[in-house]
C-alpha positions in Angstrom: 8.0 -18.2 13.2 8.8 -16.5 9.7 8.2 -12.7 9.6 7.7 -10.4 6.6 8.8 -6.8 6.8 5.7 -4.6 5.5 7.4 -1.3 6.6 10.4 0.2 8.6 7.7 0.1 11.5 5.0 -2.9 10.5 5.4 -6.7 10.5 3.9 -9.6 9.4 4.5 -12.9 11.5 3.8 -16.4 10.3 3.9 -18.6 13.4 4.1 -22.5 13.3 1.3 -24.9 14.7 1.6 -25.6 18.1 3.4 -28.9 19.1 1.3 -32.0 19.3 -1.5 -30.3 18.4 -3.8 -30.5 15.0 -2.3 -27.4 13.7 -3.7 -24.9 16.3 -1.6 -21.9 16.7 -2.2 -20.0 20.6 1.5 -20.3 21.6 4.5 -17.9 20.1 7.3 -16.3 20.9 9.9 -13.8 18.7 12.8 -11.4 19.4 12.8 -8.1 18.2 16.8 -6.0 17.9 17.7 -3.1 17.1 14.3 -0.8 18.3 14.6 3.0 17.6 13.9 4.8 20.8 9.9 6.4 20.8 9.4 4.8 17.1 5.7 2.8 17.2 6.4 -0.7 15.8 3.0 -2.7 14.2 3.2 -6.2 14.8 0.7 -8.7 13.0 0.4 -12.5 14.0 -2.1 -13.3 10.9 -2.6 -16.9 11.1 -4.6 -18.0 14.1 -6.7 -20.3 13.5 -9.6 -19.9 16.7 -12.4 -17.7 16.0 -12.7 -17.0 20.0 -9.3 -15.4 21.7 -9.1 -13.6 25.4 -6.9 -11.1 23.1 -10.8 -10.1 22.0 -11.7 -10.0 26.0 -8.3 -7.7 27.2 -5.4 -9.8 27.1 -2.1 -8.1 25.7 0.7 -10.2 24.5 3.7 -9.9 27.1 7.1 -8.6 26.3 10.5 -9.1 28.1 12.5 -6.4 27.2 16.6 -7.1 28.4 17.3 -3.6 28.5 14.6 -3.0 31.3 15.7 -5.9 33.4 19.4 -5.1 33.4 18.4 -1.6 34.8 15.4 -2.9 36.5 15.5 -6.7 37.4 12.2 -6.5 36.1 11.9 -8.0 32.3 8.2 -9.3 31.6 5.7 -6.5 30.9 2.7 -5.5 29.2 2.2 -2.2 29.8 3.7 -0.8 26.6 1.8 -2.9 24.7 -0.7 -0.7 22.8 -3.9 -1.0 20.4 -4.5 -4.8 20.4 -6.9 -6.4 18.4 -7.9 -10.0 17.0 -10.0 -9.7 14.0 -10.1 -11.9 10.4 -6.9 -12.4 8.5 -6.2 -10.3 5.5 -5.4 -13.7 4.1 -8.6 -14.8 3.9 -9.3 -11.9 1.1 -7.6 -10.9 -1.8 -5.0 -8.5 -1.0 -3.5 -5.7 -2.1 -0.8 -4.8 -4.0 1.5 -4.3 -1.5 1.1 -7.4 0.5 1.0 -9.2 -2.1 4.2 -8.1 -3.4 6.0 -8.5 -0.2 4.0 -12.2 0.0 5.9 -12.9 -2.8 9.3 -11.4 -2.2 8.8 -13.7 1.0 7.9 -16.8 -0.5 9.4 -16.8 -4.1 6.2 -16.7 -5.7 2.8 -14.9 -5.4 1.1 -18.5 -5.9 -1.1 -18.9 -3.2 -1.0 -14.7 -2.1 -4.7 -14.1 -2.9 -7.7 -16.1 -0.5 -7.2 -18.6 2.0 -3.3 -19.7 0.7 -2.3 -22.6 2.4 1.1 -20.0 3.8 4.3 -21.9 4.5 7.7 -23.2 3.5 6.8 -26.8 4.9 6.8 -26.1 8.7 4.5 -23.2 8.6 1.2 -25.1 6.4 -1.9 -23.5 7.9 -5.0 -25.0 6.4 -8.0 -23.1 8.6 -11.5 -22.5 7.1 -10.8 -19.2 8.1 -7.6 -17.4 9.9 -7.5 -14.4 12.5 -4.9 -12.1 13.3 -3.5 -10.6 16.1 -2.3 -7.3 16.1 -0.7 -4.9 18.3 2.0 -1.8 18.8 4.9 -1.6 20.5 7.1 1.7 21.3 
C-alpha cells in the first residue's frame, strides 16, 4: 500500500491487488502513528475495483488501536470509525488541481493523473474499467 498525503488530516491510499487473485483489491491493511488527540483524520482507499461492496450495506473498516489495548486488552474496534462510504473513484475523472498536483509529487510525473491512469510504481498497476473508493474518518 502507497499513501499520498492530501492534507494534515486527509489521505489517499493506493492498495496492491490481492494475492493470487486477477488484480482484485478487497483485502488491506495500514498503520497510522503519530494521531493528534480529537483531530478527524479522512482516509481514502480509491482503487477498488468491485462495483458491489458490504461497505455500501454497513460494514466499517476495523481498527486496532495499541494504545487501547495496552489500557484495555481490547485492540480491534469499529466504533470510532465514522462517515463511511464506497462510491466511484475520483480517478475515473479528470481531477483537480490539487490532486493532481499531489498525484504528481507522488509519482514523479502527472502522466497518467487525469481518467482511468493505470496508478502504480510496478506493484500497485490497477487496470479496472472503472475504480471505487472507500472512504471513511477516524478521530
Amino acid at each position: 500500500m502507497n499513501a499520498v498525503k492530501m492534507s494534515d488530516t486527509e489521505y489517499h491510499l493506493f492498495i496492491r491487488p490481492d494475492t493470487n487473485t486477477e488484480g482484485h483489491t478487497q483485502w488491506f491493511y495500514f498503520k497510522v502513528a503519530n494521531m493528534i488527540k480529537g483531530t478527524k483524520y479522512t482516509f481514502k482507499i480509491v482503487n477498488f475495483n468491485k462495483k458491489h461492496s458490504a461497505f455500501r450495506k454497513g460494514m466499517k473498516p476495523t481498527v486496532f488501536s495499541s494504545k487501547r489495548y495496552t489500557a484495555t486488552k481490547e485492540g480491534w474496534d469499529s466504533t470510532e470509525v465514522r462517515e463511511v462510504d464506497y462510491f466511484l473513484s475520483p480517478f475515473n475523472k479528470t481531477m483537480n488541481s490539487v490532486t493532481t498536483n499531489k498525484y504528481k509529487e507522488f509519482y514523479g510525473s502527472d502522466e497518467g493523473a487525469e481518467s482511468k491512469p493505470e496508478i502504480g510504481d510496478g506493484n500497485l498497476n490497477v487496470k479496472a474499467k472503472k475504480l471505487y473508493c472507500l472512504a471513511f474518518t477516524y478521530e
